[in-house]
N, C-alpha and C positions, 0 to 999 in steps of 0.2 A: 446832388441828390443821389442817394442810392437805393437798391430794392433786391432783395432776398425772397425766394420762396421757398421755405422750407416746410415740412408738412413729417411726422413721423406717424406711422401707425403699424400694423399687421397687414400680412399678404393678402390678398383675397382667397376663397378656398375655391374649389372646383380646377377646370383648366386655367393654364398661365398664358398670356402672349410673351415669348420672349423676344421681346424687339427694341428697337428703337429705330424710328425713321426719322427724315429730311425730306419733305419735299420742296421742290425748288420751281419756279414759273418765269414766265418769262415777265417783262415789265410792264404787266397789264392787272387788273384786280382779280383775277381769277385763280388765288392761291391754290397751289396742292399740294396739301399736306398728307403725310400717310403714316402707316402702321405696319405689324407686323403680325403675323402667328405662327405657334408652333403644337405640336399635335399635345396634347393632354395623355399621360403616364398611364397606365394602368396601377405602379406600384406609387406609394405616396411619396416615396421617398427619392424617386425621379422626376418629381414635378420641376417643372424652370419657371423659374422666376427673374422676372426684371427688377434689377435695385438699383438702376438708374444711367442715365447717358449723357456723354458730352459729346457735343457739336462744335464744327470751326467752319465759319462761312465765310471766305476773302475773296474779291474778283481781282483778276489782272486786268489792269486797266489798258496796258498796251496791247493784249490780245481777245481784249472780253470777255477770256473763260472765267467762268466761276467754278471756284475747288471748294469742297465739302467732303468735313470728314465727319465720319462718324463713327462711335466708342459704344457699345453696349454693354454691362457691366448686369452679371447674373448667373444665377447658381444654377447648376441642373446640368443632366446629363448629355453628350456632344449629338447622339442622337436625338436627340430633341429639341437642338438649337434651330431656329427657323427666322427670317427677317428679308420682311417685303415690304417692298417703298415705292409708293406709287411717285411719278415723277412729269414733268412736261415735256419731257422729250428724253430720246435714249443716250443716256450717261454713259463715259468710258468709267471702268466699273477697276477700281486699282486698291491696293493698301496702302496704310500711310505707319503712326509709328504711337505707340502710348507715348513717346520719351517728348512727343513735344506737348502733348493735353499736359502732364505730366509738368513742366515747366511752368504752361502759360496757369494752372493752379500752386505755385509756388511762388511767382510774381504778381499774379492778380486774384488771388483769393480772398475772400474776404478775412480781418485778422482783427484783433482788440490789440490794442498797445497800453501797457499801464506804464506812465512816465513816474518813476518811484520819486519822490523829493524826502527831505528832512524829516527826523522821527519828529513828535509834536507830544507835549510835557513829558518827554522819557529823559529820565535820569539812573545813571545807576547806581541800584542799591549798593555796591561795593564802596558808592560815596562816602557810607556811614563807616567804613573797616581804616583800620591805623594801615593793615596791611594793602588797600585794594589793588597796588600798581602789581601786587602779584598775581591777580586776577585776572585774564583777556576780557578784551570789553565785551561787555552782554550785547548779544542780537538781538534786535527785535523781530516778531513775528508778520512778514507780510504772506510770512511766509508766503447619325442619319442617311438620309437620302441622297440622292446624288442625281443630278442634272446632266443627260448625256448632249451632242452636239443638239440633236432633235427635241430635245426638252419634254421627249413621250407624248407629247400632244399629237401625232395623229393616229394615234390608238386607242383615244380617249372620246373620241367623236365631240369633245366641247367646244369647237370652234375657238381653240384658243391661240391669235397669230404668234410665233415667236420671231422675236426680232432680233435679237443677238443670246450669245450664250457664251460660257466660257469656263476657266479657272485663273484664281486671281489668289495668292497666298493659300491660304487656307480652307479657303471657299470655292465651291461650283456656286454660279448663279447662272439665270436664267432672265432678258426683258421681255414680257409677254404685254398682248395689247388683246382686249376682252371684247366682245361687241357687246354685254349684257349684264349686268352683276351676276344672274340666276348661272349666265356658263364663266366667269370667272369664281365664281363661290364653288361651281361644283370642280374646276381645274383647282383649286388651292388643296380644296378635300382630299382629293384622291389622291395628292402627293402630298402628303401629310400635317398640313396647314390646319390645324381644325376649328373652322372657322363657322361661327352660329350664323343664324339666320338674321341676327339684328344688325350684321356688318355688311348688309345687302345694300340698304339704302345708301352707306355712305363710299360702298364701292361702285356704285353706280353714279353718284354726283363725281366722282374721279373721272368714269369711264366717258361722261357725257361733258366733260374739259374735254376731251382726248388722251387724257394720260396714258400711261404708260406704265407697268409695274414691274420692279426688279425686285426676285425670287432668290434668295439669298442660302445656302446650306453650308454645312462644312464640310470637303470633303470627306470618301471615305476613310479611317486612318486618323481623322485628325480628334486630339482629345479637346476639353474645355480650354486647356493651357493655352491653345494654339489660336485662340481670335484675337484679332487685331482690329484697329477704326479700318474702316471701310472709303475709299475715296471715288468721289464719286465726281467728275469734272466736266460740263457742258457751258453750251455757249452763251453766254447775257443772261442770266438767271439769278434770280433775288431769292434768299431766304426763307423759310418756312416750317416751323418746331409742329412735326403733327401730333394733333392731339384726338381729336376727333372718335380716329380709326382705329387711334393706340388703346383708348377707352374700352373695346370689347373686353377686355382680357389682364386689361393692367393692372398691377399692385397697387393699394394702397400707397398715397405719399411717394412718387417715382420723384427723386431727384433729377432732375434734368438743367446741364448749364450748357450755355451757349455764349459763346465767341464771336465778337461780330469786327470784322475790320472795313472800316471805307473812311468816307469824308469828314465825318464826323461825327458824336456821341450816338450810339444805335439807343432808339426807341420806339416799345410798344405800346402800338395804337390801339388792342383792344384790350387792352389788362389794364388795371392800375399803378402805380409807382408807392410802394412802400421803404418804409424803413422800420426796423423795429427800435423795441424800444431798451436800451440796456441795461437798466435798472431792474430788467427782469433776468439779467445772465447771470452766470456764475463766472464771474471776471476773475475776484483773488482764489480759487478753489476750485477744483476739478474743469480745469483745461487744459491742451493737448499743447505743448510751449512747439511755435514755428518762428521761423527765420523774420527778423522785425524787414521791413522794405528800406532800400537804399535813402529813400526820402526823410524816415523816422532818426537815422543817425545822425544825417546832415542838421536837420533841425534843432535836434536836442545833444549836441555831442557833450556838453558837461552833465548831461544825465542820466541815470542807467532806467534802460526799460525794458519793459520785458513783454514780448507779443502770443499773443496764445488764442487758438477757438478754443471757448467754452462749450465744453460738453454737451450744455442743454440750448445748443445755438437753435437747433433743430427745432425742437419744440417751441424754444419765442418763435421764432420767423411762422410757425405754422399756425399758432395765435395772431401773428400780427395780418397776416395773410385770412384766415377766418374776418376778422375786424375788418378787413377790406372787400368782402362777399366773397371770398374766395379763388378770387383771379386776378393775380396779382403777378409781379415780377421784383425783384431787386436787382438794383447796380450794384456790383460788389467793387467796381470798379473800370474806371474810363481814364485811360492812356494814352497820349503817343504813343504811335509805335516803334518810335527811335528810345522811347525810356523804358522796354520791354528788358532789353541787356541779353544777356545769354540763353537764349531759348534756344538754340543749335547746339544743343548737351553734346554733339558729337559728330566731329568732322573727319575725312580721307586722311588729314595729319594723325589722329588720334589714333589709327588702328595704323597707319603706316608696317607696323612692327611686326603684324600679322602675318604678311607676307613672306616673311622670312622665317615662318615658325615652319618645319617640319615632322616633328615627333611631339608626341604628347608631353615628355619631360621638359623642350621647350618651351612649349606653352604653357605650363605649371609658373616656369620659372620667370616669364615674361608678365601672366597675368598678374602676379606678386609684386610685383612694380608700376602699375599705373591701374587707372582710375575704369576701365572699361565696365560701363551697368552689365550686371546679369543680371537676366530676367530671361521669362519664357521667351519673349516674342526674340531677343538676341539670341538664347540656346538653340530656338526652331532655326533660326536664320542658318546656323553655321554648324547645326544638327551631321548633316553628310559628308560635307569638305573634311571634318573634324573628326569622324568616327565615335561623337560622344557615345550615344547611345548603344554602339556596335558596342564598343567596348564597356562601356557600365549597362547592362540590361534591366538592372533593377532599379531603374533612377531615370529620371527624365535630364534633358540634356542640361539645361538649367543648373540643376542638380550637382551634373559632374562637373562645370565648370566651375562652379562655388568650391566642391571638392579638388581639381586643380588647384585651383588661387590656395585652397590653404595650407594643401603640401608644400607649393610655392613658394609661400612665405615662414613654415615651417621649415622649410631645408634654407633658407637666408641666416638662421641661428645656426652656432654649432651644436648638433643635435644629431639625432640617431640616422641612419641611411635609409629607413623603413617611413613612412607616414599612414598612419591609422587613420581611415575614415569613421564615420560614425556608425556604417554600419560591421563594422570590426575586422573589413578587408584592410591587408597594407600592402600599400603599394611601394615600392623603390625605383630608384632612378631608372636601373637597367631595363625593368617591367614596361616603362613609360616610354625608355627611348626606344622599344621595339617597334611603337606603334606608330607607324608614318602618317604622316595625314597630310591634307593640301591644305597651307597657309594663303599659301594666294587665293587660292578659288574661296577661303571663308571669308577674305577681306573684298571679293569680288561680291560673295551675297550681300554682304553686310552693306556696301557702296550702294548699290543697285539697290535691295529692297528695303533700308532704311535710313540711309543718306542723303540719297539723292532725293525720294519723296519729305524729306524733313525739310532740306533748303531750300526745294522748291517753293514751298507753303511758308516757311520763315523767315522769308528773304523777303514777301509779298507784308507778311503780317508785321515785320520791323519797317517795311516802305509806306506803310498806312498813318495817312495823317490821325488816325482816331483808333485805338483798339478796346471794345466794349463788352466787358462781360457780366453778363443776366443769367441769375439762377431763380427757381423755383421748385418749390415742392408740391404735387398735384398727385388729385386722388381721382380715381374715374369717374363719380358724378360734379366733376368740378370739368372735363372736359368736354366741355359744348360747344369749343371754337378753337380753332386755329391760330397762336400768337401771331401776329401780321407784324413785322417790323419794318423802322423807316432810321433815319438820321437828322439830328437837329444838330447840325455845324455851331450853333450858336451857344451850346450850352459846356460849360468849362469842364475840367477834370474832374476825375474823382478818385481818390488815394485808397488803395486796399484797406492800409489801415485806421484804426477809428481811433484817435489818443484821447486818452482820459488821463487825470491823473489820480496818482493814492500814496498814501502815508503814513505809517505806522504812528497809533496812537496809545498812547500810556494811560489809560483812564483814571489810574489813580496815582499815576506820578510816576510809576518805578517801573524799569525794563525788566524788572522778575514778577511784577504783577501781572493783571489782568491787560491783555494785549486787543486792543480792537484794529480797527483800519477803514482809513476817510477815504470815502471815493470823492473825486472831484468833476463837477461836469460843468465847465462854462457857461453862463448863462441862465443855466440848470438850475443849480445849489452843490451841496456838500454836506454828507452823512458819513456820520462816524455809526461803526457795527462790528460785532464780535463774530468774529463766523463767515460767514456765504450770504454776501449782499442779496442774490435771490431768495433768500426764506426771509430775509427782514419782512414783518410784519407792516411798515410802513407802504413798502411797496406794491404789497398785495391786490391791489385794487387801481395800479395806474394803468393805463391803457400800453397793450403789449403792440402798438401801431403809433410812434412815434407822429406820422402823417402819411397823408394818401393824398397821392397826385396824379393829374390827368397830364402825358405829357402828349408834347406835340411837335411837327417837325419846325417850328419855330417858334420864337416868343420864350416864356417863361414857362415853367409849369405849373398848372394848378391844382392849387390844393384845394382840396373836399372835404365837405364836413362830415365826422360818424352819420350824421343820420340821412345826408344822401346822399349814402353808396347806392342803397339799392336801385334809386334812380339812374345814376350816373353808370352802373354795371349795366344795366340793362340799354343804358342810351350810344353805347359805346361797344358791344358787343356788335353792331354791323360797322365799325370803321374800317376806311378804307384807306390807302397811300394817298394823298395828295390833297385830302380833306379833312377841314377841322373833324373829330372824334365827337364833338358835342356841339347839337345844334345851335343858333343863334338865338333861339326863343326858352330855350333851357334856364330857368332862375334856380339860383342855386342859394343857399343860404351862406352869409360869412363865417368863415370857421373861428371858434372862438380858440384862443391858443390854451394849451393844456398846461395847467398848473404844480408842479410837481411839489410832495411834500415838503415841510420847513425844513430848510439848513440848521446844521446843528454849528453851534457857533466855538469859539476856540475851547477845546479842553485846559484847564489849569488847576483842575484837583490834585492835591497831594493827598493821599490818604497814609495808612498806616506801615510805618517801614519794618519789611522782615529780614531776617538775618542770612545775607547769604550762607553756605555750604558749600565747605566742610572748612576752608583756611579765612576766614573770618575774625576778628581781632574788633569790635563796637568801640568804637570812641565814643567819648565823655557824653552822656546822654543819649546815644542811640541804642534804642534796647527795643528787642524783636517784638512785634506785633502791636508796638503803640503809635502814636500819632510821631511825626518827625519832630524833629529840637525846631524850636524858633524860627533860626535862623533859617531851616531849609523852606518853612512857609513862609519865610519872606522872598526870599529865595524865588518859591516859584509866585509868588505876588508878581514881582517886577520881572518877570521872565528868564526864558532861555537861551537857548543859541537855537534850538531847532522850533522855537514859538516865541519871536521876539518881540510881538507886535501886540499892544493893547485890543480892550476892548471887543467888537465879535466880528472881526480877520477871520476868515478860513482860505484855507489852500481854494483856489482859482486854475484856468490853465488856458495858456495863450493861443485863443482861437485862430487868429493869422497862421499859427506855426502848426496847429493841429489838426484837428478832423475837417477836412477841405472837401468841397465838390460843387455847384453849382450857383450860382446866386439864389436868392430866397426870393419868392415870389411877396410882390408888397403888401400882402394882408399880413404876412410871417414879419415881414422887417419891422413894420409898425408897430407891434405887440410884443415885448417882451415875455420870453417865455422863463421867467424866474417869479420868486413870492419876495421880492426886494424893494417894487415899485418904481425901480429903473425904467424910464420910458425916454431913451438915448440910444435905443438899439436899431442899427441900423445895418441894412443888407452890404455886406461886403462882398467888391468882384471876388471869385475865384471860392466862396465858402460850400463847403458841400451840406452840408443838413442845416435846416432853416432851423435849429432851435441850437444851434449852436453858431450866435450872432456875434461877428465882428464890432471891437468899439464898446461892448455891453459889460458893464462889471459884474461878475458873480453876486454879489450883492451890494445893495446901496453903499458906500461907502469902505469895501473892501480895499484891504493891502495884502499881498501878496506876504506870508507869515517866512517865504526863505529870502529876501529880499530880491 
């Protein structure tokens, strides 16, 4: 089972909150989640905005702590960055590193896989030429503020206790404890939090847990460049995506994903479980091609396939998520976390080399030869050891070390003794080896501030029997609760990526004609279409919510019917850990399984053959824009190599080997969800979406048209 929230829209106007929080509790019902604010611009063009965050929540089991990071992702100016997270007790307050969020969405991101098979009636026109083996064979088309030790509170008379305070990277923070929302509401104010009167009530249901809140700024000095996830590590504490508090001020549609590692598949209790629906993507057209998953090659290694997000992912998942009342989550995917692989992008062997760099022409010449990310949060690291910015002043450190590597690998060729940057300075060897810098002390930051916080957390999150990640897109009147999560040990894998397959189709026989392409979906059906399978007309009106499920921390999941969500939202927004999410006197209606349009069954039109161009020679009856000779409609009567198979065969795709994740709840296994009349479909262990049934033939009497 998987589930996706994605949600696109516009900012909201007025002031922004830029935040993202985590609150964490201990192992009792009394969740605390929280938010964040930051002051509202006077110029419009300084407003911040939140565009979204990732979260990673793992415990050590041998010491009880739980580590929390968290990534805030948003535009706007560094004085105006602000982020406050109420919490159940006071956290040690540390950084961690983009480079492993970064990973765990290259491993477990959600991805489409199109398994490419055999064209299907393409022939090439070249057929008809005396000349054609001069021809190469035709393609076809699948084609701020600052927080001193005092935290200013007792100048402020608001009664506001501080209980730790510090700098952490980039950041002064402050934990303060409130007796009252009216004197935490007026402590946030005055130090530049600008926070309305309607964030009273829900700072007060924090204050009266006991929480705790951690007041987050950037130091002074530090620009946008410079934020990192935020770690945040206490003792026995469970999970919590606040939404609530985040709502004062939120954007429109915040992306938010979150990483869950422990015993077994993480799920939430009070959202729904969707999937969308992919007949609404733009699978062969406008998407973004990423890396297919180690699983998809093993499986299909005589195949070529090609994995990609579809552009307009955003917008299904935000339909499919509406279809579900609006609170919703998706699995985009649930791993071991021994099948995670290389999420340690970067170990003490890797920079080893560092050390022994003393001038900057060494480091030009070293960076040119191995693989070390630059990025801000690497340039800030090693910013001083390094003298980047001393020495380039008009470039961020980042910056100059991209500009290193290229001189670097520019003086690797035989080539001039000079290297031009881009902004029209040239620098030379002698220039470079003037400037001394400490190699050690930059391999000493780099160890310290994002080595050692990377293997800590991925050494925890590759030792986890289960690693689960849940995205959503949420808009602030959709945030009226807290996602509550739990784990259901009982519930199988699920694969980032979603395999489909497709096929390049000749609609009128000839690889220079008119070029369409069959998507194929298990179970499903199979449609041929010219173009962007989302504008087809067919699919206009299928539901963008594949299924909606109620999960739970054991058993199956169930599934709900379109017409009682609104029941079931409403019955499941007070769930709690360790209790069914819907009561026992709840009748729900059976869902009736969704019918997807008629399969188009095998193409074998030949139509009218034209003459290639320009080296072309027509043998004996083939003459440009008439029907083919004889023989070639007999031809394609009895078939071809890439449609060898009579009668109405279409391409199929092997559910076992493909889109996998949890068993299908028995109302789904019972019901075929194809228009074939196949009622042999039956729930297979280890399947992840109930409409793609193990054992079910694509349609009644299908063969598989590549053998």
């Amino acid at each position: 089972m998987q589930r996706f929230f994605h949600r696109l829209g516009t900012p909201t106007a007025g002031f922004a909150i830029l935040c993202a929080a985590l609150g964490l509790v201990s192992a009792s019902p009394a969740w605390a989640c929280g938010g964040c604010f930051s002051p509202p611009s006077p110029q419009l063009d300084q407003t911040v905005l939140q565009s979204g965050e990732r979260v990673l929540f793992v415990r050590d089991a041998a010491t009880q702590v739980s580590h929390v990071w968290v990534e805030v992702r948003y535009t706007g100016l560094a004085k105006d960055f602000g982020w406050v997270l109420p919490l159940p007790k006071v956290p040690k307050v540390g950084v961690g590193t983009r480079l492993l969020f970064d990973a765990l969405d290259a491993r477990m991101g959600l991805r489409y896989g199109l398994v490419h098979k055999p064209d299907e009636n393409c022939r090439s026109s070249w057929d008809g030429c005396e000349n054609n083996e001069q021809y190469p064979t035709a393609g076809g088309a699948d084609a701020g503020l600052s927080f001193g030790a005092d935290g200013g509170a007792s100048n402020d008379g608001a009664h506001v206790d501080i209980l730790a305070s510090g700098t952490t990277g980039p950041y002064d923070y402050t934990v303060v404890k409130g007796s009252d929302a009216e004197v935490l509401y007026t402590w946030l104010n005055t130090r530049g939090y600008a926070t309305p009167d309607k964030a009273k009530p829900i700072l007060q249901s924090h204050i009266d847990k006991g929480d705790v809140f951690v007041a987050v700024k950037l130091s002074n000095g530090q620009g946008v460049e410079a934020i990192r996830p935020i770690t945040l590590d206490m003792d026995n504490s469970e999970a919590c995506v606040p939404l609530r508090l985040t709502s004062i001020a939120a954007q429109d549609d915040l992306l938010v994903t979150v990483t869950l590692a422990g015993a077994g598949r993480a799920v939430v209790k009070n959202h729904l479980d969707v999937e969308a629906n992919p007949l609404h993507m733009a699978l062969t057209t406008d998407a973004s091609s990423i890396d297919c998953t180690p699983e998809v090659a093993t499986a299909h290694p005589e195949d070529y396939t090609t994995c990609s997000v579809p552009k307009n992912l955003g917008q299904v998942l935000s339909q499919a998520i509406d279809e579900a009342g609006g609170h919703a989550f998706v699995t985009e995917s649930a791993l071991a976390g021994s099948q995670l692989g290389a999420i340690k992008s970067l170990s003490a062997d890797s920079i080893a080399w560092l050390k022994n760099v003393n001038n900057l022409d060494a480091l030009a010449s070293q960076l040119a030869g191995n693989a070390l990310p630059i990025n801000d949060e690497i340039g800030d690291t090693v910013n001083l050891p390094l003298a980047l910015t001393q020495t380039f002043p008009k470039i961020s450190a980042a910056q100059a070390l991209a500009n290193l590597r290229a001189c670097g690998q520019y003086w690797q060729m035989p080539a001039s003794p000079s290297c031009t940057l881009p902004d029209g300075t040239s620098l030379t060897h002698e220039q470079l080896q003037a400037v001394a810098v400490d190699g050690s002390g930059a391999a000493k930051a780099i160890t310290v501030g994002i080595i050692d916080p990377l293997f800590l957390v991925a050494d925890l999150v590759l030792g986890s029997a289960k690693v689960t990640r849940l995205s959503m897109r949420v808009s602030p009147v959709e945030m009226d609760r807290d996602p509550i999560f739990s784990y259901n040990p009982g519930l199988a894998d699920v694969q980032p990526t979603r395999l489909l397959q497709t096929n390049t189709v000749c609609t009128e026989g000839w690889s220079a004609g008119v070029i369409g392409t069959r998507l194929s979906i298990d179970g499903f059906g199979s449609w041929v279409f010219v173009g962007n399978n989302a504008v087809d007309v067919r699919f206009a009106k299928v539901p963008f919510a594949l299924w909606m499920h109620v999960q739970e921390e054991s058993g199956a999941p169930l599934e709900i019917a379109p017409t009682d969500v609104p029941v079931v939202d409403a019955a499941i927004k007070g769930a709690v850990v360790g209790k069914p999410s819907l009561g026992k006197d709840l009748v729900l209606k059976t869902p009736v399984p969704w019918q997807p349009p008629m399969s188009d069954s095998l193409v074998k039109t030949v139509g009218p053959w034209h003459l290639p161009q320009p080296w072309c020679t027509p043998k004996a009856g083939w003459v440009d824009g008439h029907m083919a000779p004889a023989a070639a409609q007999a031809d394609a009567t009895a078939g071809d190599s890439s449609a060898a198979d009579a009668g109405s065969t279409v391409p199929g795709i092997d559910a076992a080997s493909g889109w996998t994740g949890d068993s299908s709840p028995a109302s789904v296994a019972a019901t075929p969800r194809n228009n074939s009349g196949c009622s042999s479909c039956a729930a297979a262990s280890g399947m992840g979406l109930g409409w793609l049934l193990a054992g079910c033939l694509l349609l009644l009497g299908r063969r598989r048209i590549w053998g």
